[in-house]
C-alpha positions in Angstrom: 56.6 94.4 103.2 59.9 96.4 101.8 60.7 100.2 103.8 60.3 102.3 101.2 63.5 103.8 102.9 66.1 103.1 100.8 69.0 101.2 102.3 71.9 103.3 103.8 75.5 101.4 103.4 77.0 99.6 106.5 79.1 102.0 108.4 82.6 101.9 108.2 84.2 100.8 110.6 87.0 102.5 112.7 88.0 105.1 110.3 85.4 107.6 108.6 85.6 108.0 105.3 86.5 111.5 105.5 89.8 110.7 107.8 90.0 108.1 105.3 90.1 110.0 102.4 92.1 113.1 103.0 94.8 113.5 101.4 94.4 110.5 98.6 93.9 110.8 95.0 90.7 109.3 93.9 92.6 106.4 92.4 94.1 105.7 95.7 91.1 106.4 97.8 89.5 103.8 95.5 92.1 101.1 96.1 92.1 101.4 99.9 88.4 100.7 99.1 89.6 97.6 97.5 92.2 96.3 99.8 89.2 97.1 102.4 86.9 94.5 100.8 89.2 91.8 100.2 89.6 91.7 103.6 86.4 91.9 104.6 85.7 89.4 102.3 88.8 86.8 103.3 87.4 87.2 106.6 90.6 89.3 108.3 90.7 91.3 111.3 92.2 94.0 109.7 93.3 95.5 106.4 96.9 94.8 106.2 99.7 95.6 104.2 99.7 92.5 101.6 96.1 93.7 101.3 97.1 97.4 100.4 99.3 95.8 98.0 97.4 93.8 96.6 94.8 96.6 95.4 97.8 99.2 94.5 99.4 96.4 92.0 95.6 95.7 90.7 94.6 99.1 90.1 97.6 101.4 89.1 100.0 100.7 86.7 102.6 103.0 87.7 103.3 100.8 90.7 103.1 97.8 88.0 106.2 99.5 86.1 108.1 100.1 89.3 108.0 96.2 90.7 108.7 94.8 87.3 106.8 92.9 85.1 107.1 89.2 83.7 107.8 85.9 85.4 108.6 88.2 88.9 105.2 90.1 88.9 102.6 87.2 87.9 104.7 85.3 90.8 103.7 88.0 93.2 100.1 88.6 92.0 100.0 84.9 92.7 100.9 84.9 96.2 98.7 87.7 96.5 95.6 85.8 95.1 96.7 82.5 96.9 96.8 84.4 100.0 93.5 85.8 99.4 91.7 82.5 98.6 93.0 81.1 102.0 96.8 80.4 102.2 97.0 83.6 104.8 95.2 82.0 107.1 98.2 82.1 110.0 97.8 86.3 108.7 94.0 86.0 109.9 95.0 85.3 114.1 97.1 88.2 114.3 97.9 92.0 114.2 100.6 93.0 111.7 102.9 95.4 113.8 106.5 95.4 113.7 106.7 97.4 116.7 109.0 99.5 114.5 105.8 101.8 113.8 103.9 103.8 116.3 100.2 102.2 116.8 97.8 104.5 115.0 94.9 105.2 116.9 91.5 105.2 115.8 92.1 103.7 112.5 90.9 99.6 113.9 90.3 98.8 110.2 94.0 99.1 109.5 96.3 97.1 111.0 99.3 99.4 113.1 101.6 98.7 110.4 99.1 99.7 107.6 97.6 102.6 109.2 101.2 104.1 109.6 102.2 103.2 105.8 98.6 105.0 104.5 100.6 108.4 106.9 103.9 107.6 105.7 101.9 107.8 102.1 100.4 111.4 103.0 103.5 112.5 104.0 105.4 111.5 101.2 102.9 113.3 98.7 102.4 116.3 100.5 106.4 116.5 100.3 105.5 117.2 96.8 102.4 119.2 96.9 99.6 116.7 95.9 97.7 113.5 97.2 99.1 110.2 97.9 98.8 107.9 95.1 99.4 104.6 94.8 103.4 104.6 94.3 103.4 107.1 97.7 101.6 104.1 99.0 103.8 101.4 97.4 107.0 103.1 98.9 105.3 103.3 102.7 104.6 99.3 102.7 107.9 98.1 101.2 109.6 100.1 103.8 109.2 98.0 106.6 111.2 94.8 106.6 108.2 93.0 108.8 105.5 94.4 106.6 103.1 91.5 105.3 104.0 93.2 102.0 107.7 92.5 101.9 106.8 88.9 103.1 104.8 88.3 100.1 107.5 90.2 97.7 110.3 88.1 99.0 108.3 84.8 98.3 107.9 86.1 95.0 111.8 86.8 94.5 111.6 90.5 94.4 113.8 92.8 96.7 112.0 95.1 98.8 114.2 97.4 99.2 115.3 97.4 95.3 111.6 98.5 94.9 112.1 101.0 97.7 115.2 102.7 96.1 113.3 102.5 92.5 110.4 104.8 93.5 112.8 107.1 95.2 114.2 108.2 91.8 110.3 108.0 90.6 109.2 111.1 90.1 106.0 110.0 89.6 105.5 113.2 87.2 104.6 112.3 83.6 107.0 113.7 80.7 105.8 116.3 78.6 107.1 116.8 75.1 109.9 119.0 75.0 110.2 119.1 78.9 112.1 117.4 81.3 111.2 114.6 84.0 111.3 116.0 87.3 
């Protein structure tokens, strides 16, 4: 016999979604979401910076148009799927941390390194009055030379730190007829 009760979702775990949540645009909020089931799904620890990447390159094309497109970006979005269909299994045994970030506590879903880019990301909107959205996010991962992120970029051939110095003359503010960018 079914509960008539109907079924509550699985709670998350480590971060609330509130915590989670504060200070993201929808759009970002939404790829965290992502990043968070594919690595659920590829059976990971924790939700790690290739992960975050992978969701902010799927889902927002502003971060698209600040990596590059062509041969340079489907080599990257194939790393990224590779990795997710199993060719990050040596990812799977440990925690990303580059010891260069503080360890974040309570957020167990993210690993050190991510949980200190999704801050970094907060940071860097509130610097200009709005929510993180998914190039805030984009700069936080590339920062780190040991992110999982700038791994996968550099297998693909794109420079990290190029990206990095891209979105910080990306103002992230659309032109308006008439106007100037900011």
């Amino acid at each position: 016999m079914q509960s008539r009760i109907p079924r509550q979702p699985a709670p998350e775990h480590g971060i609330h979604r509130a915590d989670r949540d504060a200070g993201l645009s929808d759009e970002l909020a939404a790829m965290v979401g992502g990043a968070r089931r594919r690595a659920v799904r590829d059976g990971d620890r924790q939700i790690d910076t290739a992960h975050l990447l992978h969701s902010v390159l799927e889902s927002d094309p502003e971060a698209r148009a600040v990596v590059g497109d062509g041969p340079q970006l489907a080599r990257l979005l194939g790393y990224l799927v590779q990795r997710s269909i199993g060719y990050g299994l040596r990812w799977q045994s440990g925690v990303e941390d580059s010891g260069s970030v503080p360890v974040v506590s309570g957020s167990t879903c993210f690993s050190p390194l991510a949980a200190a880019s999704m801050e970094f990301a907060r940071c860097r909107a509130a610097g200009r009055g709005g929510p993180a959205r998914g190039t805030d996010l984009l700069a936080a991962i590339v920062a780190d030379p040991q992110a999982r992120a700038v791994e996968v970029l550099q297998r693909a051939g794109i420079d990290a730190r190029a990206v990095l110095t891209r979105l910080d003359g990306w103002s992230g503010v659309p032109e308006e007829s008439g106007g100037a960018a900011h």
